[in-house]
C-alpha positions, 0 to 999 in steps of 0.5 A: 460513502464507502459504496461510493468510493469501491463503485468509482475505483469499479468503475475506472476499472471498465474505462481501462483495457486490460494491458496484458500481451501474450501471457495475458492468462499466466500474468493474470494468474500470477497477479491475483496469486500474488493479491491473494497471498501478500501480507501487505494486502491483509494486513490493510485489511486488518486495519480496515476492520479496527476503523470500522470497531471504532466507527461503532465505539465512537457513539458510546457517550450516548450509550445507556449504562448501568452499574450494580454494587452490593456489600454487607456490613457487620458491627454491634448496636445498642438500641435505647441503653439496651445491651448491644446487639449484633447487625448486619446489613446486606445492601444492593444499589442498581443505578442506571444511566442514560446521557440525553446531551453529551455536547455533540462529542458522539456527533464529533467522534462519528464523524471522525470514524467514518473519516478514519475507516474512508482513510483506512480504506484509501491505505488499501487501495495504497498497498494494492497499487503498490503491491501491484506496481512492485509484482508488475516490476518484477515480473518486467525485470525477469523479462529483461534479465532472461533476455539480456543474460541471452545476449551475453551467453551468445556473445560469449559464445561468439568470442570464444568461437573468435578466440579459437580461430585466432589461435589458429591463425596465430599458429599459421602465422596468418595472425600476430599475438597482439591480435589474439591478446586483443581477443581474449581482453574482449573475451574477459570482458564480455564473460565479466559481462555475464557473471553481472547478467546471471546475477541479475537474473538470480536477483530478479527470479528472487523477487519474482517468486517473492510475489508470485512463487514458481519460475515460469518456462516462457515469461513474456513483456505485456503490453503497454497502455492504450490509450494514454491521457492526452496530455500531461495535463490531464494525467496531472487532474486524473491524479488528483481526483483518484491518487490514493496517498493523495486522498489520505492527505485530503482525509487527514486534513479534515480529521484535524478539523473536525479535532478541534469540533471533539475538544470543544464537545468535551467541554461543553455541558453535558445531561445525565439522566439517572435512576437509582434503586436501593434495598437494604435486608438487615436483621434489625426490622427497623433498618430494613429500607427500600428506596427509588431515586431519579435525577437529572445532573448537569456537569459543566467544567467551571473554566477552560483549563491550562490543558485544554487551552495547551490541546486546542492550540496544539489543535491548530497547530496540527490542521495548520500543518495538513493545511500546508501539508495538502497544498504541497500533496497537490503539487507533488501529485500533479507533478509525479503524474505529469513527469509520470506522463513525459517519461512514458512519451519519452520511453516510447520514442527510445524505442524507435530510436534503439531499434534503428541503432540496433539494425544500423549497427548489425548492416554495420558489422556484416559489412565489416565482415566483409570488408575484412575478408578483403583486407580492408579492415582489421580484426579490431574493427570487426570486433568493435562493431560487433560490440556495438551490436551488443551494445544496441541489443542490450539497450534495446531490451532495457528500453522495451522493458522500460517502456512498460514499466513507464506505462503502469508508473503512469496508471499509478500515478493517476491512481488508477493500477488497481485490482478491477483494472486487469480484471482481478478479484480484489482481496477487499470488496466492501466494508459489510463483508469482512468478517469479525474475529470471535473474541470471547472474553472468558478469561484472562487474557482473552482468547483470540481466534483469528479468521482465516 
């Protein structure tokens, strides 16, 4: 089952390109750094080692048992109206204990483990989408952020440059102080601009050396997806059929079912085979006794108690609510891939938009500029079209980061931003390969050694 699971994630993992541009090795490395050291990611895989114990407790009403008593006994006895005489009695009773039916309780538990460890599983795969979502997000943002502190400093630049020549020209009388006024609230505004830039850029570094350590030199965007599901449709099946969050849901649904199968193993009969031997040493030769026993006990509630009439309601009750509870997971899962899908198509289109924006606006100022020189426009002009040049650069870089980031949000909501999908070594492969932690119980409390 658990092959099964690790082989399909594999293999959607050969359908998709890797998507990194330019920096493909820095931005592969900084990814597995990041896989590698998120205490998310282990602690998942902390999880996924307690479902598999659990997997292996849940046979335990089969198990053979034993149990070993032994105590002494002191007193005095008189035999036959003779004086009393002191005994003392030494006994060891050995019972051993093998269930031959237990109402199908073990059958019921395994398969709630095995469901428990498949959806411990899917948990992982959860943490390592989201984990992979928050790094790429991050690694986009100090893309951004890099670029748009840029435009801000050489717009501050160039206004501070303007508001020298116009001092200059107020002096020469070429210019009046309104003018220059108009200048220096353009210049006030656009260094405010900058102090939000830098902090941004300090909010986005932090967060990039949360999932990925030193700052690089040169970061740049990766690439978008390709190719894309044909249509929204299609990202919507995709998503049910791989979305993990979505699976846990559809496990959870059949963990309540198979709850109510456990209750009714509890009380159905249950088969014990028995055998007990006893020896008893006395220093009375007549109370010297060895004795062998085996039986057969048949243990069967007599009526379905108040409890677990109470348990099996509450029961049902429960699978009810994941019943309801998965028909919505359903909607909602095809609906975040299909907006997921919409909003990738729109960004995109943004993008040619933004870019004919910010060449329409800088042919606007150059002829401004022109036109100025002339006396055909004012400095007012001058300075607004230069704004929107601004304007258009810095929704540029927002629309281009967005784009990217619209694209991996796709691939998460189909279920498919995994490790195997940009080549990475995931952190948990199977189920057989984790190790146990060595818990010898020696003393009191244990003494833990964790691996590391």
């Amino acid at each position: 089952m658990f092959a099964r699971i690790f082989k399909a994630f594999c293999f959607m993992g050969m359908i998709i390109p890797n998507y990194a541009g330019a920096d493909t090795s820095t931005l592969h490395a900084s990814l597995q750094h990041a896989l590698n050291h998120s205490e998310a990611i282990l602690a998942e895989i902390e999880n996924i080692k307690s479902a598999r114990e659990e997997s292996i407790i849940a046979g335990s009403s089969m198990d053979l048992s034993a149990s070993l008593s032994s105590y002494v006994n002191r007193g005095e006895r008189s035999i036959d109206g003779d004086d009393n005489i002191d005994t003392e009695n030494e006994n060891i009773t050995l019972t051993i204990t093998k269930p031959l039916y237990d109402g199908g309780e073990a059958k019921a538990d395994g398969i709630i483990a095995r469901l428990t460890l498949e959806n411990a599983i899917y948990s992982y795969r959860s943490a390592e989408h989201q984990l992979l979502m928050d790094a790429l997000t991050a690694h986009i943002n100090l893309v951004t952020a890099r670029q748009r502190l840029q435009v801000e400093t050489s717009n501050v630049d160039r206004l501070k440059q303007q508001l020298a020549a116009s001092e200059l020209r107020v002096q020469l009388g070429d210019s009046t102080p309104t003018q220059l006024a108009l200048t220096q609230s353009r210049l006030a505004r656009a260094e405010a601009a900058f102090i939000s830039a830098e902090t941004q850029l300090n909010t986005a570094s932090a967060i990039y050396r949360r999932y990925f350590g030193e700052l690089p030199d040169h970061i740049t965007l990766p690439d978008v997806i390709s190719p894309v599901p044909a249509s929204a449709g299609l990202a919507g099946d995709k998503a049910l059929e791989t979305q993990p969050e979505h699976q846990q849901v559809k496990i959870n649904e059949r963990l309540t079912r198979f709850g109510l199968n456990s209750l009714i193993s509890q009380i159905r009969p249950q088969i014990d085979f028995n055998i007990t031997g006893s020896t008893t040493n006395s220093n009375v030769a007549t109370s010297n006794i060895d004795s062998v026993a085996a039986s057969i006990t048949l243990t069967a509630p007599l009526y379905p108690t108040k409890a677990t009439r109470a348990k099996s309601r509450a029961l049902v009750a429960d699978h009810k609510y994941m019943v309801l509870t998965l028909a919505d997971s359903e909607q909602i899962t095809r609906l975040n891939a299909e907006n997921a899908y919409r909003q990738f198509k729109a960004t995109s289109s943004l993008i040619t938009a933004n870019q004919s924006e910010r060449d329409a606006a800088i042919l606007f100022r150059d002829g401004v500029k022109k036109e100025v020189e002339f006396g055909l426009k004012t400095l007012l002009d001058l300075l607004d079209a230069e704004q929107d040049v601004v304007n258009a650069e810095l929704s540029l870089i927002s629309t281009r980061g967005d784009y990217v980031l619209s694209g991996y949000a796709l691939l998460a909501s189909m279920g498919q931003l995994n490790a195997e999908t940009f080549g990475l070594m995931p952190v948990f492969v199977s189920v057989d390969d984790l190790p146990a932690h060595n818990v010898p119980f020696s003393g009191i409390p244990p003494k833990i050694i964790y691996q590391d």
